[in-house]
C-alpha positions as CSV (number, residue, x, y, z in Angstrom):
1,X,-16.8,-9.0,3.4
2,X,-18.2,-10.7,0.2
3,X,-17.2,-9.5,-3.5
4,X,-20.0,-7.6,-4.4
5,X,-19.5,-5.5,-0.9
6,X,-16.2,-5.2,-1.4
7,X,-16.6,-3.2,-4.9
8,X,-19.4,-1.4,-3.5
9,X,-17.2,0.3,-1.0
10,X,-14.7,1.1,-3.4
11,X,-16.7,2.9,-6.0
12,X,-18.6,4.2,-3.4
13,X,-15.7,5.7,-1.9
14,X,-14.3,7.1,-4.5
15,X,-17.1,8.5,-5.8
16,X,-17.4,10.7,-2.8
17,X,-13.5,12.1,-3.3
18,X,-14.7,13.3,-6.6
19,X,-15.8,16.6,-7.1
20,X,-18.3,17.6,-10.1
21,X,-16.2,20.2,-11.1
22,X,-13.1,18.3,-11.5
23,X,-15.5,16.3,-14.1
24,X,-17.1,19.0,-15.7
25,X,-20.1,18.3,-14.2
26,X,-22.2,21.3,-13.6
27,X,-24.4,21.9,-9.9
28,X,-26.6,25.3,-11.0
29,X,-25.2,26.7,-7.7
30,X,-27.6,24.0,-5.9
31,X,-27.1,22.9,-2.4
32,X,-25.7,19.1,-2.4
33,X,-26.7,17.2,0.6
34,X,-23.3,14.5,0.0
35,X,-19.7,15.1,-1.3
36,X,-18.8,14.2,-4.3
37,X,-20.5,13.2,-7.2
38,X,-23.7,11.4,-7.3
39,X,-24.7,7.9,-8.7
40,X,-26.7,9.2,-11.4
41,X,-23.9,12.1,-12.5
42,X,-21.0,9.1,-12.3
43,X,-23.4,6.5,-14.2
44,X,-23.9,9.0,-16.8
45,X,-19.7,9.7,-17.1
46,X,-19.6,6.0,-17.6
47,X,-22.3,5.6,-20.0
48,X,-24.0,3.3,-18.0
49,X,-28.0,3.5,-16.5
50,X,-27.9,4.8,-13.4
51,X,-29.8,1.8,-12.5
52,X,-27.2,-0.3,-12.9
53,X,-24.5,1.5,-11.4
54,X,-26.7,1.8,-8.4
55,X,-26.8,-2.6,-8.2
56,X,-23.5,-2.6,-8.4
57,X,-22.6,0.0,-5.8
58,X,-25.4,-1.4,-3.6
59,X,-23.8,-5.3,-4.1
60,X,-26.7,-6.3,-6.0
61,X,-25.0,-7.1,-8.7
62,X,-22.5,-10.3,-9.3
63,X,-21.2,-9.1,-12.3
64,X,-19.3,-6.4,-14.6
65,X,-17.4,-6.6,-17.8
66,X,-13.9,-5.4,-18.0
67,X,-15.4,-2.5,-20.7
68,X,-17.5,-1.5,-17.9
69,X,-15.4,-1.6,-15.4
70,X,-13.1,0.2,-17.6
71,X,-15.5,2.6,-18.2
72,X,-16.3,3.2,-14.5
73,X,-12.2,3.6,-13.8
74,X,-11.9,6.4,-16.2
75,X,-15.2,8.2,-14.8
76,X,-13.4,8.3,-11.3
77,X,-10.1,9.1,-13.1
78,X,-8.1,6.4,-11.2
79,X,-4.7,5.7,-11.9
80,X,-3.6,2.6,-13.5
81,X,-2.6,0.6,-9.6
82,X,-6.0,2.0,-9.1
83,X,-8.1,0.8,-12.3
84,X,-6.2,-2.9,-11.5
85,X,-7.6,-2.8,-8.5
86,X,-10.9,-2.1,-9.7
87,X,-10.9,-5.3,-11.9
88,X,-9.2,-7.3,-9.1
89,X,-12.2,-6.8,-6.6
90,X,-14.8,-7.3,-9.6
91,X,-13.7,-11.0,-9.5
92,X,-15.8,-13.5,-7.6
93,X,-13.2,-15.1,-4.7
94,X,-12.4,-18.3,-5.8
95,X,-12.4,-19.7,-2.2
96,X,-14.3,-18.0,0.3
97,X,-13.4,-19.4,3.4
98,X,-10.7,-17.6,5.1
99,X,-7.2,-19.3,5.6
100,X,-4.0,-19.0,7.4
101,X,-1.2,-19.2,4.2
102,X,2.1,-21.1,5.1
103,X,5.0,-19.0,6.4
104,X,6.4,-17.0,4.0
105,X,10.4,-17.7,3.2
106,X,13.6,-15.9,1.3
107,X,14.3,-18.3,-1.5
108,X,17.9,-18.6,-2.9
109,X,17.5,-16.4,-5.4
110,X,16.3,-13.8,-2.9
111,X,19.2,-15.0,-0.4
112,X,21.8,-14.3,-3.3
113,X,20.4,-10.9,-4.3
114,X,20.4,-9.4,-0.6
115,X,24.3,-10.9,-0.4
116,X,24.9,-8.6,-3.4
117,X,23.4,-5.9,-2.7
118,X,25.5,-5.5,0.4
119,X,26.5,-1.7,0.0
120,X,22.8,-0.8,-0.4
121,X,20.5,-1.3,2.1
122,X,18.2,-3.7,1.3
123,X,15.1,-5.0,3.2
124,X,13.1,-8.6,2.1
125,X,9.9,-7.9,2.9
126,X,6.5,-10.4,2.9
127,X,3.5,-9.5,1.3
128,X,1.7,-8.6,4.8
129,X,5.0,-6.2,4.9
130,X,6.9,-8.9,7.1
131,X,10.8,-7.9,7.6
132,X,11.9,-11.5,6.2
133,X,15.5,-10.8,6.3
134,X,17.7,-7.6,6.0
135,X,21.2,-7.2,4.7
136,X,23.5,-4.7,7.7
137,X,23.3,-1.5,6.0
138,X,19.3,-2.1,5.4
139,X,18.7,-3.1,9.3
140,X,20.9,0.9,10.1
141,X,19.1,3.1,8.1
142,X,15.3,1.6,8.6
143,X,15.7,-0.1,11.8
144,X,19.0,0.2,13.7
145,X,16.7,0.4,17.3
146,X,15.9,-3.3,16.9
147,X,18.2,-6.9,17.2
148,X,19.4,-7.2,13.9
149,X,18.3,-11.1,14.5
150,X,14.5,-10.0,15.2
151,X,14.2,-11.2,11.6
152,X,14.8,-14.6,12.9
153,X,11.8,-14.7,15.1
154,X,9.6,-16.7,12.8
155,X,6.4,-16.1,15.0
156,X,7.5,-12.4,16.0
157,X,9.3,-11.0,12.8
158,X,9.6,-6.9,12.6
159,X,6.5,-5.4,10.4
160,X,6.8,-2.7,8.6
161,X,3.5,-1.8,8.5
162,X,3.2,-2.0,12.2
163,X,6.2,-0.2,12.4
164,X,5.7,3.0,10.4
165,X,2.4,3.3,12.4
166,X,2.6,2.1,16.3
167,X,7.0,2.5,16.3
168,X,7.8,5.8,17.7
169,X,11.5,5.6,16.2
170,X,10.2,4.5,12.9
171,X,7.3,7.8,12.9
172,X,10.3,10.1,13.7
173,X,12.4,8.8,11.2
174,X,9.7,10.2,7.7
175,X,10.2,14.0,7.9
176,X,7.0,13.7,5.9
177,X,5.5,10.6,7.8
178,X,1.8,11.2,6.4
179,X,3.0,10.5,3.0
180,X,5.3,7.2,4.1
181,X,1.4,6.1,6.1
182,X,-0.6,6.8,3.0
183,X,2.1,4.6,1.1
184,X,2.0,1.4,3.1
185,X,-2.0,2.0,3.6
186,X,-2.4,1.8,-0.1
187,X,-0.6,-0.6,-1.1
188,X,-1.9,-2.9,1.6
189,X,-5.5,-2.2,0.4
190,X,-3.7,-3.7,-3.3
191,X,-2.7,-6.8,-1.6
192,X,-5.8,-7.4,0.9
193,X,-7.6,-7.1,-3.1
194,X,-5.4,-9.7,-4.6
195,X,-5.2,-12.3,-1.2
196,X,-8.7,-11.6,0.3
197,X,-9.0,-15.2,1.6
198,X,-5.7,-14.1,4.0
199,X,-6.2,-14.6,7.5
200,X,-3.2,-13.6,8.6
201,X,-3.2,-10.2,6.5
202,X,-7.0,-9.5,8.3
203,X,-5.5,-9.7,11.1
204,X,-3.0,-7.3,10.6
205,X,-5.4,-5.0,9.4
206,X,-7.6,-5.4,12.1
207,X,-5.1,-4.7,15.0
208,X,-3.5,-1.8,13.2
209,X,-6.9,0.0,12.4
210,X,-7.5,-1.0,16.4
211,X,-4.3,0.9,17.5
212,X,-4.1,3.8,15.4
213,X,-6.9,5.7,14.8
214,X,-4.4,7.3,11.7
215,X,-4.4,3.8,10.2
216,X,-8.0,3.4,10.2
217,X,-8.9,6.8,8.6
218,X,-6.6,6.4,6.2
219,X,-7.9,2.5,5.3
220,X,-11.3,3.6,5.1
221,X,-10.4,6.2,2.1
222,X,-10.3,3.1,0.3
223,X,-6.7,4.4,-1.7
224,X,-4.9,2.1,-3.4
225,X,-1.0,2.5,-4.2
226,X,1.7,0.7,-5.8
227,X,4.7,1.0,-4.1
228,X,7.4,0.6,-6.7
229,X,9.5,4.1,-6.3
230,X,9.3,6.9,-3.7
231,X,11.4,9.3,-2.5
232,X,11.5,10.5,1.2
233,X,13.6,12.6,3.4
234,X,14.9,11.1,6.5
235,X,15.8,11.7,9.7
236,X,18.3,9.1,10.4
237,X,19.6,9.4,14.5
238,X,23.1,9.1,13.8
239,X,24.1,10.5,10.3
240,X,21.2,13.3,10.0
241,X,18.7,14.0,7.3
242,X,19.1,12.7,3.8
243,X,16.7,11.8,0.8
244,X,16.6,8.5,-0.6
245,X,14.5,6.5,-3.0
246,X,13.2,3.6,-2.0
247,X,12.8,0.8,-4.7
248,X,10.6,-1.9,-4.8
249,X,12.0,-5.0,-6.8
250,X,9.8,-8.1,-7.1
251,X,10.0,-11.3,-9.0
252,X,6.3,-12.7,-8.9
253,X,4.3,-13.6,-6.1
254,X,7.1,-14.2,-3.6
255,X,8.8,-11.9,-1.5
256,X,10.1,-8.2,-2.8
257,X,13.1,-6.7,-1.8
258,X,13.0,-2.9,-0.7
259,X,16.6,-1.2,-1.6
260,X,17.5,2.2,-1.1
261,X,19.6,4.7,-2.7
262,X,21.0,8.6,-3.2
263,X,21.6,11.0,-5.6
264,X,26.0,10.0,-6.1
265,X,27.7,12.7,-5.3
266,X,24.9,14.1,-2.8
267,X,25.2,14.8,0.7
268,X,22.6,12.0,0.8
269,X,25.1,9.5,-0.7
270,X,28.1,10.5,1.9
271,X,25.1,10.1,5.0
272,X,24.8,6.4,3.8
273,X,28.4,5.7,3.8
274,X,29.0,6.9,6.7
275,X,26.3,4.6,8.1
276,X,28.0,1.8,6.4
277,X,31.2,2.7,8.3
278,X,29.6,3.2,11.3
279,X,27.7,0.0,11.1
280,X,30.7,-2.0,9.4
């Protein structure tokens, strides 16, 4: 998919998620044949000519300054991971032809953190959501079902994107698993925005909108999502449900490390050391 199609969907998308009356925009009662606003009603929020927002929905149009753009993120009300992404898929694709990126690696720095964050479980993920490496208490509490040396497997690493969506174990461990899915779909749509010359990251979009019909509903909303902090309850098999928040600490391009914690104090806190004891 070229630039200009790829912002065409976007806008177009979100466009239809928006109600005129959340804008103010007023329908005289009149029957509305789409949902969602209309190009003309959305051009006019932006202060645009409805002209031109139609090129640019339609892909006929190469190019759009960042006051525009701007201007068109605050029409749709997006949210700042949302307006980035906006500006992101505005930018011609330096190289077009697709490529398979060398393997991804933990550097020492990475290697050194994990080590010290051995009472929290941690989790070094890739930017296609790769498990790269996992510290003892991190493999327990997200996946204690698989060889704690899966990670190991260079050409068949865990996925966490492939688990929270095809892995029964990993589906029953979200009590609230539709919000964990919308998570990992939106922040995948940030990273297929920033790496669109990915192969390897197609691919994994491909096969998971191929073997979940869940994935590809929720891919073609077109929602973006950082995921930097969330909270979620669990349903962990051997210590029971508790509610942690999930961190995500990154350093750059490379690899981020997922870490975990509770509330001190909390019944959430105790669940967690008793994994570590039972995991020790």
């Amino acid at each position: 998919m070229n630039d200009t199609a790829r912002l065409g969907d976007f806008l177009k998308t979100r466009r239809s998620q928006l109600r005129p009356e959340d804008v103010g925009v007023r329908t005289y009662d009149e029957r509305r044949r789409v949902p969602g606003l209309r190009r003309d009603e959305l051009a006019r929020l932006a202060g645009v000519s409805s002209f031109y927002y139609t090129r640019l929905e339609q892909g006929h149009s190469t190019s759009a300054s960042p006051e525009v753009l701007d201007a068109l993120a605050t029409a749709l009300r997006l949210d700042e991971s949302e307006r980035q992404h906006l500006h992101v898929l505005a930018k011609p694709v330096k190289q077009a032809r697709v490529r398979r990126p060398a393997p991804e690696r933990v550097d020492e720095a990475t290697g050194q953190l994990l080590t010290a964050l051995a009472g929290v479980p941690a989790v070094v993920l890739g930017r296609r959501s790769d498990v790269l490496a996992w510290n003892g208490l991190g493999h327990a509490l997200f996946a204690g079902h698989l060889d704690f040396h899966a990670v190991q497997e260079k050409a068949d690493r865990p996925n966490m994107a492939r688990l929270v969506f095809l892995d029964p174990h990993t589906r029953e461990l979200y009590a609230d698993w539709p919000s964990k899915a919308r998570a990992v779909v939106g922040n995948l749509r940030l990273v297929v925005g920033l790496h669109p010359d990915d192969a390897t990251l197609h691919e994994l979009v491909g096969q998971l909108s191929a073997k979940s019909t869940e994935f590809a509903s929720m891919w073609a909303d077109h929602r973006v999502k950082a995921c930097a902090t969330a909270v979620y309850e669990m349903r962990h098999p051997l210590v029971g449900p508790l509610t942690v928040t999930q961190q995500t600490l990154t350093n750059g391009p490379g690899p981020s490390v997922v870490v975990a914690t509770a509330r001190p104090g909390s019944s959430s806190h105790t669940a967690l050391a008793l994994l570590a004891q039972a995991t020790a």
